[in-house]
C-alpha positions in Angstrom: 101.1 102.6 100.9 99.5 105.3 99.2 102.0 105.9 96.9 101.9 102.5 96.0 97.8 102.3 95.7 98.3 105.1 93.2 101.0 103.2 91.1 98.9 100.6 90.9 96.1 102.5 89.7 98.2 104.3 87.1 99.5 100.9 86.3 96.5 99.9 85.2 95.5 102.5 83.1 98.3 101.7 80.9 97.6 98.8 80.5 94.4 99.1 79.2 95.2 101.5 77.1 98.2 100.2 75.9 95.9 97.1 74.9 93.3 99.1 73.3 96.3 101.1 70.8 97.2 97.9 70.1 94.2 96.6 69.0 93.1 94.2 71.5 90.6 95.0 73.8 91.5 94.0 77.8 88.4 95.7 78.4 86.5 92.7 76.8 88.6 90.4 78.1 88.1 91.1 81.3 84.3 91.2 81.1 84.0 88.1 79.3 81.5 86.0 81.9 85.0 83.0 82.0 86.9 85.6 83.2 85.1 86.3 85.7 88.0 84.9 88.7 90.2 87.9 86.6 88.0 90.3 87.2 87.4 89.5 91.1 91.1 88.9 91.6 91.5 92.5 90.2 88.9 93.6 92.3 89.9 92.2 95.6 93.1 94.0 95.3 92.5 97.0 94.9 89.7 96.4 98.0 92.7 94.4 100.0 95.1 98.0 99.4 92.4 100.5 100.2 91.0 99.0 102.9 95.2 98.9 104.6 95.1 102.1 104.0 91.6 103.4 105.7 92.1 100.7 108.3 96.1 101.8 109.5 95.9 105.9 108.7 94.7 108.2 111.5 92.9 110.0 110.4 90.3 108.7 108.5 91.3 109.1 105.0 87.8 109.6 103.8 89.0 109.6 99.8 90.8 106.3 100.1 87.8 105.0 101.9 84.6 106.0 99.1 87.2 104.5 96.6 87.6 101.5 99.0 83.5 101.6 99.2 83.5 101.6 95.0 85.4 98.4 95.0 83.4 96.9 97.7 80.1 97.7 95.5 81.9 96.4 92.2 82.5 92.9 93.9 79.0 92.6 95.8 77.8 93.4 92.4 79.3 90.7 90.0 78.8 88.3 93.0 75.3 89.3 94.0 74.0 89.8 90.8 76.0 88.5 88.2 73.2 88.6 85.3 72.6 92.3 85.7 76.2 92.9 85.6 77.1 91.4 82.5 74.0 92.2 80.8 75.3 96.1 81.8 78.9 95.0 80.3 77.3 93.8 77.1 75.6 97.2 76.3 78.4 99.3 77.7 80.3 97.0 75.2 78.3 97.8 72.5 77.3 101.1 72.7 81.2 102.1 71.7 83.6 99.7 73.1 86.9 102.4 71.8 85.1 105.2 73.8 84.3 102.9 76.7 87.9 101.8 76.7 89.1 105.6 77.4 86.4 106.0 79.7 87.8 103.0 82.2 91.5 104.5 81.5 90.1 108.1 82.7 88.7 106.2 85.3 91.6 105.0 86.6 93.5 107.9 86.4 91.0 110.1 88.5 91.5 107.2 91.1 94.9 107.9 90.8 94.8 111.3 90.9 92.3 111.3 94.1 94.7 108.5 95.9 97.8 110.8 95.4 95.6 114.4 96.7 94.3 112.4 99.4 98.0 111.9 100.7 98.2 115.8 100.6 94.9 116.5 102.6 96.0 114.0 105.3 
C-alpha cells in the first residue's frame, strides 16, 4: 500500500509538470473555484490511502500519518473556509504561477520520497 501511495504521488507530479512543459497550467485548473469537486476528489484520495495505511500498519507509521494530517488540513480548509483559500490561490497564482508550478511538483516528490523512507523506518 505504500508502494502504491508513493506511485501515486509520483504520478502526480508528472502530471503537473508534464502540463506545465506543455504549456497549460493544471495548477490553475485545479484551483479554479468550479473545480472545486476536482480538487476535493484529489484530496480525499490521497486522505482515503494514508489513512489505510496509518489505520492497518503496526506500528504507527508516524510519516504516513503528518502526511495523512496535511491532507486532512487541506480539505477542512477549502471546506471550512473556502474564501481564504482561494483568495491564497489567487496570489500564489500571481506571484509566479511557473515557479509555483515547480514548487507543487517538488512538493509531491518530497511526499513521495518521505512515503517510500517511511517504508524503510518501519
Amino acid at each position: 500500500m505504500i508502494t502504491i501511495l508513493a506511485f501515486l504521488y509520483i504520478f502526480s507530479a508528472f502530471a503537473y509538470f508534464y502540463a506545465n512543459k506543455s504549456g497549460y497550467s493544471l495548477l490553475k485548473y485545479i484551483w479554479k473555484r468550479e473545480n472545486i469537486n476536482i480538487y476535493l476528489s484529489t484530496e480525499i484520495i490521497f486522505l482515503i490511502m494514508t489513512s489505510l495505511i496509518v489505520f492497518t500498519n503496526q506500528p504507527l507509521n508516524w510519516i504516513v500519518s503528518i502526511l495523512m494530517f496535511m491532507h486532512l488540513i487541506g480539505i477542512a480548509w477549502l471546506v471550512g473556509n473556502p474564501d481564504s483559500f482561494y483568495e491564497m490561490a489567487e496570489e500564489s497564482i500571481n506571484l509566479d504561477s511557473n515557479l509555483l508550478e515547480n514548487v507543487v511538483v517538488i512538493t509531491f516528490l518530497i511526499y513521495a520520497g518521505m512515503t517510500l523512507f517511511s517504508r524503510i523506518i518501519f
